[in-house]
Biopython code that builds the backbone (N, CA, C, O; Angstrom):
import numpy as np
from Bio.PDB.StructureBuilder import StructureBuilder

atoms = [
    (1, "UNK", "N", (-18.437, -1.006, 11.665)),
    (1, "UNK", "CA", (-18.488, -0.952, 10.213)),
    (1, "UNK", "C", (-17.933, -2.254, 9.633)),
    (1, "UNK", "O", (-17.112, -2.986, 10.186)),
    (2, "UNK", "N", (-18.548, -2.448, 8.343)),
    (2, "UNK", "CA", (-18.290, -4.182, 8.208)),
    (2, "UNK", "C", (-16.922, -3.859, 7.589)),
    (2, "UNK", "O", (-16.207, -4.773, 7.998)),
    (3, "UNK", "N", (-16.418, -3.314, 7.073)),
    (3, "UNK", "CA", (-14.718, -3.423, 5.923)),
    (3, "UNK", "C", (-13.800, -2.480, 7.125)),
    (3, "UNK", "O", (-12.708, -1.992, 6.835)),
    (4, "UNK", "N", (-14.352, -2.343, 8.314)),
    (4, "UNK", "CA", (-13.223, -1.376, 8.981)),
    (4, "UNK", "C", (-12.023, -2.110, 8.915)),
    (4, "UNK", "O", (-11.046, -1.386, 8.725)),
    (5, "UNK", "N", (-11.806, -3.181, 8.999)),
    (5, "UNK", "CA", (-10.664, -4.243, 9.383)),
    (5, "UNK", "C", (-9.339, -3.879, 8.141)),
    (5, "UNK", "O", (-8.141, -3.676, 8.339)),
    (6, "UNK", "N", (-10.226, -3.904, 6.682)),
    (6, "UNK", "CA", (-9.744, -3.394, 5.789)),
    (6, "UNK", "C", (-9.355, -2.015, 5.462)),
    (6, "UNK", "O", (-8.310, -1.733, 4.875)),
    (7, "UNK", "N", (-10.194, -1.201, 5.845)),
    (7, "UNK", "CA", (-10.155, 0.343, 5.952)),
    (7, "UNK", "C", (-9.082, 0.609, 6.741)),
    (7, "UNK", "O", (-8.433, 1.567, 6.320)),
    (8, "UNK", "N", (-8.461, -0.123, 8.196)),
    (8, "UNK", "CA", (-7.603, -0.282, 8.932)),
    (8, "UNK", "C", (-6.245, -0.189, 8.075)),
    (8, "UNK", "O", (-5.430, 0.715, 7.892)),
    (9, "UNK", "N", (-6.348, -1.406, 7.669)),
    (9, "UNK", "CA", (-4.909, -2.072, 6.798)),
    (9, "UNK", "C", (-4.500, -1.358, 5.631)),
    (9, "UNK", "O", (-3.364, -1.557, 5.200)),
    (10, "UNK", "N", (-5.346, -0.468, 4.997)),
    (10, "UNK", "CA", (-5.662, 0.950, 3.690)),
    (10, "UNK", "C", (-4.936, 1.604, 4.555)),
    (10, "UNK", "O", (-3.709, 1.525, 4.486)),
    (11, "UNK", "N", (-5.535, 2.341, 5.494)),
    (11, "UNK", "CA", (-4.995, 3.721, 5.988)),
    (11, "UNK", "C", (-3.429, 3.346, 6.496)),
    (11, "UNK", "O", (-2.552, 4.172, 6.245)),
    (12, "UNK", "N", (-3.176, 2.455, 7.006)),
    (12, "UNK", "CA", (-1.620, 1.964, 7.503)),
    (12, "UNK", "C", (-0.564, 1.561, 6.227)),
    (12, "UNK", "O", (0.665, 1.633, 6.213)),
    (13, "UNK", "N", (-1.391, 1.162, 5.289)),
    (13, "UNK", "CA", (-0.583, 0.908, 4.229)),
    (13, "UNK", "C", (-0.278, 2.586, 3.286)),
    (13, "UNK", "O", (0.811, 2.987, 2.878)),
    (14, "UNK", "N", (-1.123, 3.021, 3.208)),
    (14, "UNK", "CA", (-1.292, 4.476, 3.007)),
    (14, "UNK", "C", (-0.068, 5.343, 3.315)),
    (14, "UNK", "O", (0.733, 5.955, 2.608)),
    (15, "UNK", "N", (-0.267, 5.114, 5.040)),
    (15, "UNK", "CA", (1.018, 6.224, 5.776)),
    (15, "UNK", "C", (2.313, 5.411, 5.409)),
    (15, "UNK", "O", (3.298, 6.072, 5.077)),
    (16, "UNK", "N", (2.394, 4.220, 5.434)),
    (16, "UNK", "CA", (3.895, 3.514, 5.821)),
    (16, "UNK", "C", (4.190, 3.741, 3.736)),
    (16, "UNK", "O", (5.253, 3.260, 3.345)),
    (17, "UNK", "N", (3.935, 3.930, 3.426)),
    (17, "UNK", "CA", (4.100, 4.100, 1.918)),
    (17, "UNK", "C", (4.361, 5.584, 1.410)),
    (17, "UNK", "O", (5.138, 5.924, 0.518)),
    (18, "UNK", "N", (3.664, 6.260, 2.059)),
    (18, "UNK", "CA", (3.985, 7.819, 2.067)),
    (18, "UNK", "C", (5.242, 8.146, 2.820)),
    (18, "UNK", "O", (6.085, 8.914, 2.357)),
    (19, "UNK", "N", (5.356, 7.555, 3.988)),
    (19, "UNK", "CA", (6.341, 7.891, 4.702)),
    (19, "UNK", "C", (7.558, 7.148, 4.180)),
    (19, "UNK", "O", (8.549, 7.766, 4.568)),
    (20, "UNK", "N", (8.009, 5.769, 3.250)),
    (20, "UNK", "CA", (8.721, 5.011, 2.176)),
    (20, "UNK", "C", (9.316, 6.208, 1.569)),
    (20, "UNK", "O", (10.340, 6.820, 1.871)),
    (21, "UNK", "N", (8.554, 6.381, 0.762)),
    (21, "UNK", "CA", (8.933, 7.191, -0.520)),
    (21, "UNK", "C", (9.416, 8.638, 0.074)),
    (21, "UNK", "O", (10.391, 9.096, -0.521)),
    (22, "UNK", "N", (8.940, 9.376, 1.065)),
    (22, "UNK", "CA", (9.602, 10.188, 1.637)),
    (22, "UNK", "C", (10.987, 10.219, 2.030)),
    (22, "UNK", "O", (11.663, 11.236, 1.877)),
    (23, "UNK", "N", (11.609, 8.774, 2.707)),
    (23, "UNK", "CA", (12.432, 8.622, 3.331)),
    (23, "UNK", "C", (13.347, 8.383, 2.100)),
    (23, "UNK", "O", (14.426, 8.972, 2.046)),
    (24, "UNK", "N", (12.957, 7.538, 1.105)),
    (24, "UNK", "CA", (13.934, 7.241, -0.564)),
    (24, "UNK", "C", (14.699, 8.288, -0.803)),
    (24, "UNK", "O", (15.923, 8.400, -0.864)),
    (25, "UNK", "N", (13.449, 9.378, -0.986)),
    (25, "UNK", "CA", (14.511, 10.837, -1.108)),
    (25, "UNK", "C", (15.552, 11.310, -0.597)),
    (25, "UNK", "O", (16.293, 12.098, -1.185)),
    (26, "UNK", "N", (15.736, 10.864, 0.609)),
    (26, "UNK", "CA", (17.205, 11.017, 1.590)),
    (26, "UNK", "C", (17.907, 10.200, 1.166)),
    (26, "UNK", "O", (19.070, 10.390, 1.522)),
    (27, "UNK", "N", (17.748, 9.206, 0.452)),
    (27, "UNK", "CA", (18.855, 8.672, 0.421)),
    (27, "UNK", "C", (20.163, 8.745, -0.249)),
    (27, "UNK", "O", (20.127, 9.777, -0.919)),
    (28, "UNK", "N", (21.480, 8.071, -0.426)),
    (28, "UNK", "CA", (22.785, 8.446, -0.946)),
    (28, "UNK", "C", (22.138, 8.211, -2.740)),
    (28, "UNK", "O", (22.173, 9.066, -3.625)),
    (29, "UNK", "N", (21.749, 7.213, -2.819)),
    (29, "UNK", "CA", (21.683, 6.987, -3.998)),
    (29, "UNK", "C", (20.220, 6.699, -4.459)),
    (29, "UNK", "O", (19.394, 5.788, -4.394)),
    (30, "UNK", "N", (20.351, 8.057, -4.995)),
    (30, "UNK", "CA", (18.388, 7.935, -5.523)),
    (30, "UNK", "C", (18.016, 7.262, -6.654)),
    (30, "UNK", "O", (16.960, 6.638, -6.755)),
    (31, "UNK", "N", (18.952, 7.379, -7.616)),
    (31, "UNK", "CA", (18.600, 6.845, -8.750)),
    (31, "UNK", "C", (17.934, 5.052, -8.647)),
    (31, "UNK", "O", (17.007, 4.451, -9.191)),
    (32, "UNK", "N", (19.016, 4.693, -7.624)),
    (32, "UNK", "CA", (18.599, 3.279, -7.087)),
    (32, "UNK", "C", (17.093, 2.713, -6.451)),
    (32, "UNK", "O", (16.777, 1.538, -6.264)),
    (33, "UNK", "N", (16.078, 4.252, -6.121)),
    (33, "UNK", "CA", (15.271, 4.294, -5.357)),
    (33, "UNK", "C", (13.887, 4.726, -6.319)),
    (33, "UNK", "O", (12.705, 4.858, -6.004)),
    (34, "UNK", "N", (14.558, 4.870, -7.541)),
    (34, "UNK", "CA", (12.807, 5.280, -8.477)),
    (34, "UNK", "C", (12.139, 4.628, -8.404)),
    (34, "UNK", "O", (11.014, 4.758, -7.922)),
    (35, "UNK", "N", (12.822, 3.330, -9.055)),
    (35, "UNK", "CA", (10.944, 3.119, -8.714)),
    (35, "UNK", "C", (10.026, 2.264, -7.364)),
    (35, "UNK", "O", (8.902, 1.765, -7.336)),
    (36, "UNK", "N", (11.164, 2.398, -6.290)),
    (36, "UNK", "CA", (10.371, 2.071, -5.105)),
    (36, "UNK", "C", (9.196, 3.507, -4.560)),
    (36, "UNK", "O", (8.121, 3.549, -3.961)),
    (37, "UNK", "N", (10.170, 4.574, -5.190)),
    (37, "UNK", "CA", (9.282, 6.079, -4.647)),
    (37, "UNK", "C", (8.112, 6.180, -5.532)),
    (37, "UNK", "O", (7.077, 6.700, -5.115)),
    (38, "UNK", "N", (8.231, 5.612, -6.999)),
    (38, "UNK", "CA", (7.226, 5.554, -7.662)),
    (38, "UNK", "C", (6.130, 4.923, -7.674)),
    (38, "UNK", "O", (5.040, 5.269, -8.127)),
    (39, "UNK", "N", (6.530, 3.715, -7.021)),
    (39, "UNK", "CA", (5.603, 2.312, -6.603)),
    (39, "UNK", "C", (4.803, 2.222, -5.087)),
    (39, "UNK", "O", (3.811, 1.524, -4.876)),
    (40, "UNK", "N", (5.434, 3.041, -4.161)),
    (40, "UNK", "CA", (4.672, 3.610, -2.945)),
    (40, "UNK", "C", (3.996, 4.744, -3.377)),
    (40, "UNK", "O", (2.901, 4.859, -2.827)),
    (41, "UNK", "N", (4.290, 5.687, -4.231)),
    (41, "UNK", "CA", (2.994, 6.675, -4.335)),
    (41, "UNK", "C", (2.018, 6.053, -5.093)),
    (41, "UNK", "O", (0.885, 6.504, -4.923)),
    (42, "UNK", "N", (2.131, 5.197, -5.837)),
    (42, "UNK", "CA", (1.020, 4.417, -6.648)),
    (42, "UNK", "C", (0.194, 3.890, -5.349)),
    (42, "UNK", "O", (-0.968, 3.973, -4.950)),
    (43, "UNK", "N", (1.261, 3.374, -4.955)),
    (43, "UNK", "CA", (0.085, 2.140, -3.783)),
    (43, "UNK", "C", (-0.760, 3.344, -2.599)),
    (43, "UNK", "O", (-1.845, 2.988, -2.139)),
    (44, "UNK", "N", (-0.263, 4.523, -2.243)),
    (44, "UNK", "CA", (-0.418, 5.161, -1.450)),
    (44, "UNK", "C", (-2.373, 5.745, -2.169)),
    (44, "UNK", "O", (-3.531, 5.609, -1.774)),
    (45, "UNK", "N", (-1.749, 6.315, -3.228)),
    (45, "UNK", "CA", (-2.941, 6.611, -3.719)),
    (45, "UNK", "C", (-4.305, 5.587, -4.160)),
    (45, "UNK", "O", (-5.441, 6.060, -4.161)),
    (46, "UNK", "N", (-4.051, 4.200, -4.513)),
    (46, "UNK", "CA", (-5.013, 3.515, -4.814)),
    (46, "UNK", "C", (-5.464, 3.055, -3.253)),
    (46, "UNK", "O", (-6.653, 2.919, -2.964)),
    (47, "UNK", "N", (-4.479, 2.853, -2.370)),
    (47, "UNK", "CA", (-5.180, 2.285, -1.099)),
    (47, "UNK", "C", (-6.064, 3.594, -0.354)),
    (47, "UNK", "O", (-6.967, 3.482, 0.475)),
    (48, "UNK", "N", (-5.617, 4.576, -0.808)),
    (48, "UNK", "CA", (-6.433, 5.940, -0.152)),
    (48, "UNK", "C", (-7.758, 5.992, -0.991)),
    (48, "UNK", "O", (-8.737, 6.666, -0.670)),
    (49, "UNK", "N", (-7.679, 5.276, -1.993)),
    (49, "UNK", "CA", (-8.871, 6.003, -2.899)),
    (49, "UNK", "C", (-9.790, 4.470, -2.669)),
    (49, "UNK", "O", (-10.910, 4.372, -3.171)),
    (50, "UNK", "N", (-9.399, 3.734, -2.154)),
    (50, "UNK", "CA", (-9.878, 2.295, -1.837)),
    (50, "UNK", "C", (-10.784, 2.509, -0.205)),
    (50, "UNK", "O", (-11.969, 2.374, 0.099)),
    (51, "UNK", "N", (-9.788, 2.824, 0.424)),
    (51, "UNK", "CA", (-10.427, 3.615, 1.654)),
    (51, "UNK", "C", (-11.546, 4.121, 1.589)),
    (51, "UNK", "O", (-12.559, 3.605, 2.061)),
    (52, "UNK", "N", (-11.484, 5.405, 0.877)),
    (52, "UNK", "CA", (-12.759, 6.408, 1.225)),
    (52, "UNK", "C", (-13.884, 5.517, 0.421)),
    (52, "UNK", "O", (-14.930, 5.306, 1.034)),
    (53, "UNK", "N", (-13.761, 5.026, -0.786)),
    (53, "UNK", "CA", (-14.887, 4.229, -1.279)),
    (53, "UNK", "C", (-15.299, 3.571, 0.058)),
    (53, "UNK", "O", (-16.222, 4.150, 0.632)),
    (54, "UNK", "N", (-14.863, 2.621, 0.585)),
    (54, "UNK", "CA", (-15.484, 1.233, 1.519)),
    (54, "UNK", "C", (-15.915, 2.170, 2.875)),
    (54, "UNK", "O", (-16.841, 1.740, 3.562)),
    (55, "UNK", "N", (-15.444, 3.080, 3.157)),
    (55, "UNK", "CA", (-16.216, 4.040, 4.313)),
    (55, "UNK", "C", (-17.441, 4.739, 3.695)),
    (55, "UNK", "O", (-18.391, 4.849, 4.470)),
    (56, "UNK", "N", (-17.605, 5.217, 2.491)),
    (56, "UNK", "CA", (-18.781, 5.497, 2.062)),
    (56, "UNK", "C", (-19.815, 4.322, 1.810)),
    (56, "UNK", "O", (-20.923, 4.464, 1.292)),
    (57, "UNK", "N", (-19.274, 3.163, 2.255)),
    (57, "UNK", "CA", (-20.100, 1.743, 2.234)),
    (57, "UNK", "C", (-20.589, 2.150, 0.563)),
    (57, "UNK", "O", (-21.734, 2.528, 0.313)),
    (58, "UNK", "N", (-19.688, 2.023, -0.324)),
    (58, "UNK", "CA", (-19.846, 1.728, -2.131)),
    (58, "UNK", "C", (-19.991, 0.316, -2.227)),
    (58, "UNK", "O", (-19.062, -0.417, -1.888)),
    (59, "UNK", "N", (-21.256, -0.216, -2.731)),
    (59, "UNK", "CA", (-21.271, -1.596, -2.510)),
    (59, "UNK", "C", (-20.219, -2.020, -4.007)),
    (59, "UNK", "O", (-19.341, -2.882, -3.960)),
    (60, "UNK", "N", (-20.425, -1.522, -4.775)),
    (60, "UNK", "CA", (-19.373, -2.207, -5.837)),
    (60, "UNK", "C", (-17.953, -1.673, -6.215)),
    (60, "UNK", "O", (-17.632, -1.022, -7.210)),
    (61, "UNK", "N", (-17.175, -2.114, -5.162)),
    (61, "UNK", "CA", (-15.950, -1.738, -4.770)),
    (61, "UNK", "C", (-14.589, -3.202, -4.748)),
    (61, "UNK", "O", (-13.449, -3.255, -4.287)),
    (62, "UNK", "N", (-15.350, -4.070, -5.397)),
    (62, "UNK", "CA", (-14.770, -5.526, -5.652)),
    (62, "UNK", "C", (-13.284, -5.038, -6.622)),
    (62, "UNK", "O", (-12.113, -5.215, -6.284)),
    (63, "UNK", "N", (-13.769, -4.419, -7.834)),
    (63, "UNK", "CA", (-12.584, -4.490, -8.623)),
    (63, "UNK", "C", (-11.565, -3.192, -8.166)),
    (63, "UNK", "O", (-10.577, -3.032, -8.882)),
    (64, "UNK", "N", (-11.710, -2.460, -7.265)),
    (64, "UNK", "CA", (-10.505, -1.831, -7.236)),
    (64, "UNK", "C", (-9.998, -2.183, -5.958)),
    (64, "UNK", "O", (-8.860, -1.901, -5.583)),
    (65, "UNK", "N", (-10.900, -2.840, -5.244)),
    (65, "UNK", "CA", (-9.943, -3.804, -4.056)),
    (65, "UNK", "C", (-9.010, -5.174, -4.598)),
    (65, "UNK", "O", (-8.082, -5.744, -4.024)),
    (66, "UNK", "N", (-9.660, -5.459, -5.961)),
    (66, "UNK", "CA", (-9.205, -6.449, -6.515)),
    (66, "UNK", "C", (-7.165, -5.692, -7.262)),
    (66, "UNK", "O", (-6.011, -6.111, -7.360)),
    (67, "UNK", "N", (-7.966, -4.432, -7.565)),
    (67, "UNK", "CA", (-6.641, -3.825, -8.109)),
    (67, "UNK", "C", (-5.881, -3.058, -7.015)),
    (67, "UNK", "O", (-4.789, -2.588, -7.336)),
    (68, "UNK", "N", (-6.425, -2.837, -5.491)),
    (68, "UNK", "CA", (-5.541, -2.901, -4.155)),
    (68, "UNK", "C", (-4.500, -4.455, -4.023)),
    (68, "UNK", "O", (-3.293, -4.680, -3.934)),
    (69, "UNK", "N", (-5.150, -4.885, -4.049)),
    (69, "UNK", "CA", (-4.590, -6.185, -3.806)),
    (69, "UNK", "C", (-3.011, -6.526, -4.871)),
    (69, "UNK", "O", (-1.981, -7.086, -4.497)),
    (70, "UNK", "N", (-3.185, -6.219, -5.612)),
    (70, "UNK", "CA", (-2.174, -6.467, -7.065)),
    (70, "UNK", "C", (-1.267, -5.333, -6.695)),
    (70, "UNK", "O", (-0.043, -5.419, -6.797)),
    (71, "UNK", "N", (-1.784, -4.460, -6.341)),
    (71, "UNK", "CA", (-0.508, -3.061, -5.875)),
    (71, "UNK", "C", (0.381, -2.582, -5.213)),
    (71, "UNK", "O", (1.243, -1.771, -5.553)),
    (72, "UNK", "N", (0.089, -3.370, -3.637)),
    (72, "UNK", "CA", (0.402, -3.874, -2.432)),
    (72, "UNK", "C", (1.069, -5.007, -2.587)),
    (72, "UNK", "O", (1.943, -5.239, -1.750)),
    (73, "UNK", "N", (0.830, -6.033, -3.721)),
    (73, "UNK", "CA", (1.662, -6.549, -3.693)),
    (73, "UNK", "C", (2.957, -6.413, -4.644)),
    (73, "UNK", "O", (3.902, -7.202, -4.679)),
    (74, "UNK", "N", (2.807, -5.342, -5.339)),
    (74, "UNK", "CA", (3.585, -5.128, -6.134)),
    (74, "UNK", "C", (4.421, -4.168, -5.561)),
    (74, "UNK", "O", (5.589, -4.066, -5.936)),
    (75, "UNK", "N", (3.947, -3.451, -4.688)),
    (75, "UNK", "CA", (4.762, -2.336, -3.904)),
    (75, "UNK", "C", (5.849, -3.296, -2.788)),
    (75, "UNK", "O", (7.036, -3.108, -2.522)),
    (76, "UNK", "N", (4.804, -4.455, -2.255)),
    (76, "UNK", "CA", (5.881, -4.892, -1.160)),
    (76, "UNK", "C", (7.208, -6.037, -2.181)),
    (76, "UNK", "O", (8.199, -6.502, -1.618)),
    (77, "UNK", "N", (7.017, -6.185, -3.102)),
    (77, "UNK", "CA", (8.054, -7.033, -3.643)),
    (77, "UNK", "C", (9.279, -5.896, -3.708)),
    (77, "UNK", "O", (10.454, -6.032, -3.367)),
    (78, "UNK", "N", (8.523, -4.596, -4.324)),
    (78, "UNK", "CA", (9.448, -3.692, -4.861)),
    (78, "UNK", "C", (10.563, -3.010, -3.475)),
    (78, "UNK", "O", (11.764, -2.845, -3.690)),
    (79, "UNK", "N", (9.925, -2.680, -2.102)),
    (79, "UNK", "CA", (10.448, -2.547, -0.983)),
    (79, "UNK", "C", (11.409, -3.708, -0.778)),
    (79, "UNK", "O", (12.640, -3.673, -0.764)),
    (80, "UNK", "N", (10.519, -4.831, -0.609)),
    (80, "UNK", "CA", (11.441, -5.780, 0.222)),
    (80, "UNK", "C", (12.852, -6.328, -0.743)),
    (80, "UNK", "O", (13.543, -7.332, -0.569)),
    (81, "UNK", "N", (12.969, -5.160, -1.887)),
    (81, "UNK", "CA", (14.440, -5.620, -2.803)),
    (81, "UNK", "C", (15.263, -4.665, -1.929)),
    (81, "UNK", "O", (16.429, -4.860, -2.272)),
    (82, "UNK", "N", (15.235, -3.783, -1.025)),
    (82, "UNK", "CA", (15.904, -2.816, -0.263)),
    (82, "UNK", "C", (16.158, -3.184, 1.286)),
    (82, "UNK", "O", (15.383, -3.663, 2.113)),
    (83, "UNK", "N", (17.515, -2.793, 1.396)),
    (83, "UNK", "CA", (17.715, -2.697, 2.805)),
    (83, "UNK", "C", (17.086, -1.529, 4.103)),
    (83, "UNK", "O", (17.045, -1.915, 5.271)),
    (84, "UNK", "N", (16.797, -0.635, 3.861)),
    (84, "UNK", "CA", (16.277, 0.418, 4.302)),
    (84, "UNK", "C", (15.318, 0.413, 4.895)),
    (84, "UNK", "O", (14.271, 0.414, 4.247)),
    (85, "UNK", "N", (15.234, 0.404, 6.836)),
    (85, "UNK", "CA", (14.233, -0.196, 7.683)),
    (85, "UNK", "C", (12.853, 0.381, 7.274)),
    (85, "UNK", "O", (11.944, -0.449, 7.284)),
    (86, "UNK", "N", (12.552, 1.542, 6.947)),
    (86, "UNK", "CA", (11.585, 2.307, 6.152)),
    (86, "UNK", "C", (11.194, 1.538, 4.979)),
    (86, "UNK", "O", (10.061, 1.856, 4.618)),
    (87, "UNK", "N", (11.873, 0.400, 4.064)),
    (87, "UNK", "CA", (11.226, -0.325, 2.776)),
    (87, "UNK", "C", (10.876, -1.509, 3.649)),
    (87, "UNK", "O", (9.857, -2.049, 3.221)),
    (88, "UNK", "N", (11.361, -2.093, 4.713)),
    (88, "UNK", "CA", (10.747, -2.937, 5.167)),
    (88, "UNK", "C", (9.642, -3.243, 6.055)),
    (88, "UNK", "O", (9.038, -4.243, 6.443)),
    (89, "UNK", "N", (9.615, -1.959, 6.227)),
    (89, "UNK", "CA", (8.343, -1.621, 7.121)),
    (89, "UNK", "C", (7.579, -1.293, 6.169)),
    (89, "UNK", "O", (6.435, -1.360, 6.618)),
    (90, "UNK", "N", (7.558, -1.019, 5.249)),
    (90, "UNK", "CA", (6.525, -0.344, 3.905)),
    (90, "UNK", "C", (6.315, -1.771, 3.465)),
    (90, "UNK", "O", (5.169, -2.201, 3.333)),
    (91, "UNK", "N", (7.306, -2.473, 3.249)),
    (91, "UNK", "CA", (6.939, -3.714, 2.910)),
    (91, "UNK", "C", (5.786, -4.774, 3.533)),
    (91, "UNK", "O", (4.687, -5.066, 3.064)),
    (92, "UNK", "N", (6.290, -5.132, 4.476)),
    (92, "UNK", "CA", (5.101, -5.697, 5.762)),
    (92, "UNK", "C", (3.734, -5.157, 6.370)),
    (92, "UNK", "O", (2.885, -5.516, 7.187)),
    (93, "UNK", "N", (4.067, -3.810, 5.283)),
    (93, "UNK", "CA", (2.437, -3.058, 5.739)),
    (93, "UNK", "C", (1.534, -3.435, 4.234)),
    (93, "UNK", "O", (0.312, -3.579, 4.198)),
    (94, "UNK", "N", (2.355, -3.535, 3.185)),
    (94, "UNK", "CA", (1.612, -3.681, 2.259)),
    (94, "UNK", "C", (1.480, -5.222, 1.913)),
    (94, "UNK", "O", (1.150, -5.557, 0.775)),
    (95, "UNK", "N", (1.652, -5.841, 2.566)),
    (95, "UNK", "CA", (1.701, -7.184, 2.823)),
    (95, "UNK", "C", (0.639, -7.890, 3.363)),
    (95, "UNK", "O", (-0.028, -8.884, 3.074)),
    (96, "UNK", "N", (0.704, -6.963, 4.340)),
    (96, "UNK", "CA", (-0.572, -7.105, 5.596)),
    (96, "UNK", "C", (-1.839, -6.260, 4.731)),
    (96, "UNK", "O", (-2.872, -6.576, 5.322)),
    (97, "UNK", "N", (-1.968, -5.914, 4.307)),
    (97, "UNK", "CA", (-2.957, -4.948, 3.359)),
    (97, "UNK", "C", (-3.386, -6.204, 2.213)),
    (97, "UNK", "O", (-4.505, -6.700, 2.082)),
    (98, "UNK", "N", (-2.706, -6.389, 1.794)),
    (98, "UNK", "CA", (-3.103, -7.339, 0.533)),
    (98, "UNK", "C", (-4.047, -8.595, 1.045)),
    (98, "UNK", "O", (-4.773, -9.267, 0.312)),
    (99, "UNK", "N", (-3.864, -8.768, 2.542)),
    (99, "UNK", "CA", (-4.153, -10.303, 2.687)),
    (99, "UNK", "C", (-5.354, -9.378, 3.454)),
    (99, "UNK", "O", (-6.396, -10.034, 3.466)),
    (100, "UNK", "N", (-5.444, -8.662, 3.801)),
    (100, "UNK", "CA", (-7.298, -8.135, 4.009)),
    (100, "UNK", "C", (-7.756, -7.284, 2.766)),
    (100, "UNK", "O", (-8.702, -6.497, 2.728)),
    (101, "UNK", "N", (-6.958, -7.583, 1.848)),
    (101, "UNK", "CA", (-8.045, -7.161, 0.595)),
    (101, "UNK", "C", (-8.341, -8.555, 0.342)),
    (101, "UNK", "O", (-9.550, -8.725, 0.184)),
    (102, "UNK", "N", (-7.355, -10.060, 0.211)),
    (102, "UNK", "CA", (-7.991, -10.867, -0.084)),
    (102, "UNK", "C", (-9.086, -11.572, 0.326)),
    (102, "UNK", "O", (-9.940, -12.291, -0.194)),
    (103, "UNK", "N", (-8.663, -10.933, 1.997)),
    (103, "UNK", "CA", (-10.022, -11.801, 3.283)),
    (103, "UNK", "C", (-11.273, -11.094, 2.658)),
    (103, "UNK", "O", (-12.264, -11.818, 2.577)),
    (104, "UNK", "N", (-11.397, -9.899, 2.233)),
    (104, "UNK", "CA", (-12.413, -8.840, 1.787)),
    (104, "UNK", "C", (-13.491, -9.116, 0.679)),
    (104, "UNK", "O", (-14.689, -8.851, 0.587)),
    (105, "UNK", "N", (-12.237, -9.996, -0.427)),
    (105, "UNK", "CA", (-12.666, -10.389, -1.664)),
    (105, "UNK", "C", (-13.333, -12.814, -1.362)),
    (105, "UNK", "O", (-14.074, -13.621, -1.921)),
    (106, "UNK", "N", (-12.526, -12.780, -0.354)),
    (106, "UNK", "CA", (-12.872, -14.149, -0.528)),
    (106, "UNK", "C", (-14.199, -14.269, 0.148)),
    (106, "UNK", "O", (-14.782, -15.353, 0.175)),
]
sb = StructureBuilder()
sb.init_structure("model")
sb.init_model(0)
sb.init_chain("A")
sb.init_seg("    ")
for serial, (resi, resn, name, xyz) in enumerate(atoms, 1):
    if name == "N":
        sb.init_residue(resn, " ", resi, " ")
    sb.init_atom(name, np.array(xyz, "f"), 0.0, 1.0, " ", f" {name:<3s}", serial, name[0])
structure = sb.get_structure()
């Protein structure tokens, strides 16, 4: 499939973002953690809904990979302000996601 590469880097950015914001909730101090839990379910859901488009091969799927790209990176700035091996791994997944939405779009 031609976007699997991307579809790849969606579904991984997906789990490591679901599993983020899961882990926030444990933590001592949540209040500190809104809007990283808020900013991984955002990204969780646009990279899932980015996904199933490009597996249904949707040929006009430019602008919400364009708005994957902006989300992922907005999610990994928001992680990588945290110490928490779970934001940094959420981080580096949505990192890695952004730069095959850009390979996708260039």
């Amino acid at each position: 499939m031609k976007n699997s590469r991307l579809i790849e880097a969606l579904n991984n950015c997906v789990t490591h973002c679901n599993h983020c914001a899961d882990a926030c909730l444990d933590t001592d101090d949540i209040k500190m953690m809104v809007d990283c839990i808020r900013t991984d379910r955002a990204c969780a859901e646009v990279c899932s809904a980015t996904a199933k488009l490009l597996a249904a091969n949707y040929a006009d799927a430019k602008g919400l990979v364009e708005y994957c790209k902006s989300i992922c990176e907005k999610c990994a700035d928001e992680c990588a302000k945290h110490d928490h091996q779970h934001c940094k791994d959420c981080a580096e997944a949505c990192r890695k996601c952004a730069e095959a939405c850009e390979s996708y779009l260039a």
